[in-house]
N, C-alpha and C positions, 0 to 999 in steps of 0.2 A: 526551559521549554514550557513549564505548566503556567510562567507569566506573558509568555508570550500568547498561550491559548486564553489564557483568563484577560485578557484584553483583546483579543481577537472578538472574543465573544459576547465582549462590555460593546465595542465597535458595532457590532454586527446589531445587540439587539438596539441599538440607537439609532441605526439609522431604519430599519425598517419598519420604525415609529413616522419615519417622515419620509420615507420611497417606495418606490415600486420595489413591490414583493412578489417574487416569483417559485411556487412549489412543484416539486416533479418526481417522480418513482420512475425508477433506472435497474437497468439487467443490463447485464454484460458476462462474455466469457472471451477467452480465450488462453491463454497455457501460464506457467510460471515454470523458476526452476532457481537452481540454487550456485551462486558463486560460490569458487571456496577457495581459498589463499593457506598455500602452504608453505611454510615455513621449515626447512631441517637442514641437520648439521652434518657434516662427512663426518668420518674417524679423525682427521686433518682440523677440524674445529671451523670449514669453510662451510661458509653459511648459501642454501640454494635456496632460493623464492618462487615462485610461479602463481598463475592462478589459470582457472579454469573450470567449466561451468558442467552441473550435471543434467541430465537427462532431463526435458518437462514433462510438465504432467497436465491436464486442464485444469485450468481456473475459471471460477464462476464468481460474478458478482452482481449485489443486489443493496441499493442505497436511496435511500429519503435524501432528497438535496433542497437543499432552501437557500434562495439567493436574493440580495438587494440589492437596486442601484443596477437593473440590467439595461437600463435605459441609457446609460453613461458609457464612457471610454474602460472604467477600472470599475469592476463591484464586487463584493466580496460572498463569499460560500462555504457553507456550512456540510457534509455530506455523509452523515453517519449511515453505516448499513454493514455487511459481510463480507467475507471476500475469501475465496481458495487460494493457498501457497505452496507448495511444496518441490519436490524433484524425482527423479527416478534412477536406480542403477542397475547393475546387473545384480544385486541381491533383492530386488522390492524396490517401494518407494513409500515416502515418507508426506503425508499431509499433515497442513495445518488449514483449519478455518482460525478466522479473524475476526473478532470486534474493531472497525474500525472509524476514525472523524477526522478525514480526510478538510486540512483548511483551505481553500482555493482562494487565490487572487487572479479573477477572470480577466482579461484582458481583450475587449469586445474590438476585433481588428476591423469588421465590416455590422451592416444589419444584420448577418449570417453568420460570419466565422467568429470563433474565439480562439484564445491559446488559454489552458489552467495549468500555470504554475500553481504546486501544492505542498505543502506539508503534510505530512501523515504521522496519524498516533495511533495505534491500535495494540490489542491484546491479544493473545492466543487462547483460544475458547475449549478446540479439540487437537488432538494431537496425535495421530495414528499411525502408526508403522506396519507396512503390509509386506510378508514373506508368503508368496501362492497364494495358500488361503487362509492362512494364518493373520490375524489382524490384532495388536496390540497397544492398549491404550497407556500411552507415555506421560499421561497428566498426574497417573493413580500412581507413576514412579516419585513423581515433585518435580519431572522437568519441562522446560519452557514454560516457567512460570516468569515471565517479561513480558516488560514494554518495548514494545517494536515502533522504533523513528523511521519513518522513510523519505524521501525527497519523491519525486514524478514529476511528467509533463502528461498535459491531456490536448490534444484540439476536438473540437467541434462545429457540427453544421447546423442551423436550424433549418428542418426543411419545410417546416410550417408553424404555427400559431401554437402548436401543441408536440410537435414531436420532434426531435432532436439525433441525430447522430455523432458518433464520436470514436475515438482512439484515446487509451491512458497508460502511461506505462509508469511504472512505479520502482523504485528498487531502495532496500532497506539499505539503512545505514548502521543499523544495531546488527551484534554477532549472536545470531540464534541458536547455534550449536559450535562448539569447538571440541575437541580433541587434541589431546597432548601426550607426549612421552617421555619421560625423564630416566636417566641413568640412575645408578643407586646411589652415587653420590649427589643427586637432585637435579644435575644440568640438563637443562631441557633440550631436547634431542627433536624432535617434530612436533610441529602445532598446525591445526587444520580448523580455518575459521570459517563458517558456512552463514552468507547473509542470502536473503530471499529477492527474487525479484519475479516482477507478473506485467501482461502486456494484456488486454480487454479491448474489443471492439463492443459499443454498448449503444443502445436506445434508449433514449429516454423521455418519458410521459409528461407533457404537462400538464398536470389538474388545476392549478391556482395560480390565479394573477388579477393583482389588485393594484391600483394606483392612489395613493394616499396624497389626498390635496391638502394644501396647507396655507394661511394666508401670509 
């Protein structure tokens, strides 16, 4: 994964030495929440699976995007910034903000629309667990200290020379919390793996675009 970015990023900064550069500052919000696949065993040694999603909660998001090559059919994007994850249940609920650098390969379907298939890499920055009014910070335990992979889709409209609108939904592929139980004799009896996922209706600003001639 880290060769895949470090060439992504050798890509990116070569070609916006010779294309159109395009810079923008993006908000979005809208909810996330959490899958969670569980795993247990009868008395009988029969094994039941299921999955099933918790409660959302809002999500906010806030990212610098830098793109080349928007002039073209395919161009590539860069899109570091924040982003809220977490879920809720009937005891509280649990947030994370994120460090994240979202990869996008834009795929410019008209003058107007695009689709972003994306990769994502991001970190867990804060990490809070709220009971009422109790609030608990889970980083100062040592947990969710990971790297969080995600896959998404985004589309987009431009609806002018500077402003953009959009949808992105994202969902991890990495286990951000599990839970497990084992017998005394060590056989694991239920496992509960919780990956994040968030969906963002977003705006975004364009400040910068320059076209780089070349002979």
């Amino acid at each position: 994964m880290k060769g895949f970015y470090t060439l992504l990023v050798i890509l990116f900064c070569c070609s916006i030495l010779t294309a159109q550069v395009e810079l923008s500052a993006r908000v979005g919000i809208g909810f996330s929440n959490m899958t969670h696949s569980i795993d247990a065993f009868t008395l009988n040694q029969e094994e039941i699976s299921f999955k099933e999603i918790y409660g959302s909660i809002p999500s906010l998001g806030a990212n610098f995007t830098l793109y080349s090559n928007t002039n073209k059919p395919i161009s590539l994007g860069l899109e570091p910034g924040f982003v809220t994850k977490g879920y809720s249940d009937n005891t509280g609920r649990l947030t994370f903000i994120y460090f994240h650098i979202p990869a996008v390969v834009r795929v410019n379907i008209s003058s107007k629309f695009h689709l972003d298939p994306l990769l994502d890499v991001g970190t867990i920055l804060i990490a809070n667990a709220y009971s009422g009014q109790q609030r608990t910070d889970l980083k100062k335990f040592g947990l969710y200290n990971i790297i969080d992979y995600s896959v998404g889709l985004g589309i987009g409209y431009q609806l002018n020379e500077k402003i953009d609108i959009g949808a992105r939904y994202s969902r991890s592929l990495t286990v951000v919390d599990e839970i497990f139980l084992t017998d005394i004799n060590g056989v694991e009896l239920y496992r509960n793996e919780l990956k994040p996922q968030y969906f963002n209706l977003y705006l975004s600003y364009r400040f910068y675009k320059k076209e780089v001639l070349t002979n």
